[in-house]
C-alpha positions in Angstrom: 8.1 -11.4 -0.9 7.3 -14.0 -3.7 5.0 -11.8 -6.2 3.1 -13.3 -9.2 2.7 -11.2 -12.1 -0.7 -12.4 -14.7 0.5 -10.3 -17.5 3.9 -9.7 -19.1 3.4 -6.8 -20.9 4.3 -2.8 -20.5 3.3 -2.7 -17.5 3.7 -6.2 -15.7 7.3 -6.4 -17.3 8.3 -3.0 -16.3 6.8 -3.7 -12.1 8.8 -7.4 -12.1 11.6 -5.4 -13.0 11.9 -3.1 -10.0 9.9 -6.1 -7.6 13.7 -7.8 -8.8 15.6 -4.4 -8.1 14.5 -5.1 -4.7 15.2 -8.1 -4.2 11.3 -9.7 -5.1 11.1 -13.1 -5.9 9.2 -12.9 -9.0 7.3 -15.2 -11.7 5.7 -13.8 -14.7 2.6 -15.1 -16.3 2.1 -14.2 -19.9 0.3 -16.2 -23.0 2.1 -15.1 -25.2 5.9 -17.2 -25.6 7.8 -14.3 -27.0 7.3 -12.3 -24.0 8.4 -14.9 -21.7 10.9 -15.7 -23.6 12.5 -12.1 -23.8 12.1 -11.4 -20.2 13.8 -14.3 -19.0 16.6 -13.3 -21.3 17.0 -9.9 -20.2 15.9 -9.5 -16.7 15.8 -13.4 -15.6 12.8 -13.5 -13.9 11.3 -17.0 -14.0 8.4 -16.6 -16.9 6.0 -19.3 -17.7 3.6 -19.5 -20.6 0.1 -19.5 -19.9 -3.0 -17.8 -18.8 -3.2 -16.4 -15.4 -7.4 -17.9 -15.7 -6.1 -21.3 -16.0 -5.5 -23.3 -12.1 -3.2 -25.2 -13.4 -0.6 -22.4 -14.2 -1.3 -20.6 -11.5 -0.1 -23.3 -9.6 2.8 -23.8 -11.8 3.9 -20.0 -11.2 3.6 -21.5 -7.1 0.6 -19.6 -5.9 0.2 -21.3 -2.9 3.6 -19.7 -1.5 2.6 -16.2 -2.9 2.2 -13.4 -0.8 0.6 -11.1 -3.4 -0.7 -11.5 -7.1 -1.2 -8.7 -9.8 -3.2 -8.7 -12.5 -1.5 -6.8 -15.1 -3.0 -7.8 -18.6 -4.6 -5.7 -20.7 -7.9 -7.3 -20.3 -10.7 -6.6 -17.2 -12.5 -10.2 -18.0 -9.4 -12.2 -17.7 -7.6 -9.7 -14.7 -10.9 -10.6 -12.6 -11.0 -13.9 -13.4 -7.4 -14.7 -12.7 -8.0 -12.6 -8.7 -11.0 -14.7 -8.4 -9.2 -17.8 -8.6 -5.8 -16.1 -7.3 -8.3 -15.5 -4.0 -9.7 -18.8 -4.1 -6.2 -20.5 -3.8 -5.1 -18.4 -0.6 -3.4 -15.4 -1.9 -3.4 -12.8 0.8 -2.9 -9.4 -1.0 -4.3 -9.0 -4.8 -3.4 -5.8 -7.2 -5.4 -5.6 -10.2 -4.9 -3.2 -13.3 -8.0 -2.0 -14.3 -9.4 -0.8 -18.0 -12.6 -0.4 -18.1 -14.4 1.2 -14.6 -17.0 -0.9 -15.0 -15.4 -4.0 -13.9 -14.7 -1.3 -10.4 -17.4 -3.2 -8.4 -16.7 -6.8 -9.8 -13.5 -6.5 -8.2 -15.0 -5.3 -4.9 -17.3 -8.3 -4.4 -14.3 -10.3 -5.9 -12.2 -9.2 -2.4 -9.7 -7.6 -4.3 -7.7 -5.4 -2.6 -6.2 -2.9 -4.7 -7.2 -1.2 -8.2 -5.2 0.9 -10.6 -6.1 2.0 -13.8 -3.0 3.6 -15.8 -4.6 5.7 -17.9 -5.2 8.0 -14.8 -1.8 7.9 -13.2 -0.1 8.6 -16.4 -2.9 11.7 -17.0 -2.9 12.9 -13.3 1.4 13.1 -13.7 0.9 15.3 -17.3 -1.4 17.6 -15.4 0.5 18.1 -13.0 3.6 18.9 -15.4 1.0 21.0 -16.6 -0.5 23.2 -14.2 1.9 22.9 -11.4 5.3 22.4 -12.7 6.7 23.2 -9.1 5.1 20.3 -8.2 5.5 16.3 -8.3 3.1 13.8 -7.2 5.1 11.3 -6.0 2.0 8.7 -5.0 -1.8 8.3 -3.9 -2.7 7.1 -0.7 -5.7 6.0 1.9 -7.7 5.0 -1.5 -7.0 8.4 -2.9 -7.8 10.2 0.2 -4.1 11.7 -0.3 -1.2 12.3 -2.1 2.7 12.4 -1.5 4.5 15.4 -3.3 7.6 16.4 -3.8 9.1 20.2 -4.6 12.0 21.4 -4.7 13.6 24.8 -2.2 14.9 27.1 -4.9 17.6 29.4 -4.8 17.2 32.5 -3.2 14.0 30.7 -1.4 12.6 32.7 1.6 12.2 29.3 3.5 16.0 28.9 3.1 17.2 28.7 7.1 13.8 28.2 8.4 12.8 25.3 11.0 10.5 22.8 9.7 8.8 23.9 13.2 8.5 27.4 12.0 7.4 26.9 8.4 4.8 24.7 9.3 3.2 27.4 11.6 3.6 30.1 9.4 0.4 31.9 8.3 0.8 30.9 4.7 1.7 27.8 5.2 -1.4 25.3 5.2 -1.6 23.2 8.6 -3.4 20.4 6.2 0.1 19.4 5.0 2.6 17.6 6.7 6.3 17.1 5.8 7.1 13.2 5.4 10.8 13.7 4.0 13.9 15.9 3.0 16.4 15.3 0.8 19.3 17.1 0.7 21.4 16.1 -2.7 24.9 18.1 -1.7 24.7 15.6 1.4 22.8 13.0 -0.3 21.1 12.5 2.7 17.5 11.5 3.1 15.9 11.7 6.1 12.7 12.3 8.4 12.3 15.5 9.2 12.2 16.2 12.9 10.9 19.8 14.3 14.2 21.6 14.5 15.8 20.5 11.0 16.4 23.7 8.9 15.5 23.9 5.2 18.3 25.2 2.7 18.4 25.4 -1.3 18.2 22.7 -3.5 16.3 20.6 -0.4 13.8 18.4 -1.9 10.7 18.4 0.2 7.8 15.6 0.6 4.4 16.5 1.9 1.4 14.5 2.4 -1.9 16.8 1.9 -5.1 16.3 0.0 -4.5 17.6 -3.5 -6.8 21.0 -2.8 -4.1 22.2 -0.5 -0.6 21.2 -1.6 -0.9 24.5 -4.5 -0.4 27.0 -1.3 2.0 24.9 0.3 4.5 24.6 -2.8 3.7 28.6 -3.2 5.0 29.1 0.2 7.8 26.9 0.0 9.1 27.5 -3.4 8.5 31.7 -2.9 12.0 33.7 -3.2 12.8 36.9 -1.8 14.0 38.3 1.4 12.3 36.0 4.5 
């Protein structure tokens, strides 16, 4: 994908990053010189200086062959303007980071897709290091609808040799979740899980569930003793 970042700071340099990782072609927009300056030098991503609210650079960074645009600056005034004009010029898909939730319904009625603010991802991950250290959100889905976690099979774990079959229609096992995933580090192999695959220790386990639910199901799953 060709992906335009409007914002080259903690957050925008640390997403073209892993966009590159991936194999992403990525350009950075960022006012400030420095910045573009030190990214190009140590991830060489192409970085222009400029405002992501100017036409001009937007078509310098080549938005008319981008397939999505994110709005990563610290600032909800410029962020909006930048995915009005980003819209404007044809861009299909538009990520914007949000600050303040009051700019929540400007982007709606400005067609942007998607919103993130990271003041609430980085505050939903210390809760849940908090309250449920057996647990790890891994990601929010369907507009928040759901959530991905991750917890790990410990030793000794009464689900140890169990079907995925049989877990999931185990009394104490909430039929609201679903396994998406295992991961088995001896075997480093990470699969889909299919009915008849058996759970053993040190298996890590994805689940999609609404938050209210995935408590019971990492109880069950993470419970030791004889099965």
């Amino acid at each position: 994908m060709y992906i335009i970042i409007a914002g080259g700071g903690m957050v925008g340099s640390r997403l073209a990053q892993k966009l590159l990782d991936k194999k992403h072609d990525v350009v950075i927009i960022d006012v400030n010189k420095e910045i573009c300056d030190k990214l190009y030098a140590q991830t060489g991503v192409i970085a222009i200086n400029g405002s992501g609210t100017q036409i001009e650079v937007l078509r310098n960074a080549g938005i008319e062959k981008a397939d999505l645009l994110v709005a990563a600056s610290g600032n909800d005034a410029d962020n909006l303007a930048c995915a009005i004009l980003a819209k404007s010029m044809g861009v299909s898909e538009i990520l914007v980071r949000v600050r303040n939730p009051e700019y929540e319904n400007a982007y709606k009625i400005a067609g942007v897709d998607t919103t993130f603010r990271v003041t609430d991802i980085l505050v939903d991950r210390m809760m849940m290091e908090i309250e449920k250290p057996k647990v790890h959100k891994v990601t929010t889905i369907g507009d928040g609808q759901a959530d991905i976690f991750m917890t790990a099979v410990p030793k000794g774990a009464k689900v140890s040799g169990m079907s995925i079959k049989d877990i999931a229609a185990s009394a104490g096992f909430p039929s609201e979740c679903t396994f998406v995933a295992v991961y088995n580090k001896e075997n480093e192999e990470f699969n889909i899980p299919r009915g008849q695959q058996i759970i053993k220790e040190g298996d890590k386990l994805f689940l999609i569930s609404r938050t209210e639910h995935i408590t019971e199901a990492a109880d069950f799953l993470t419970a030791v003793g004889e099965g």
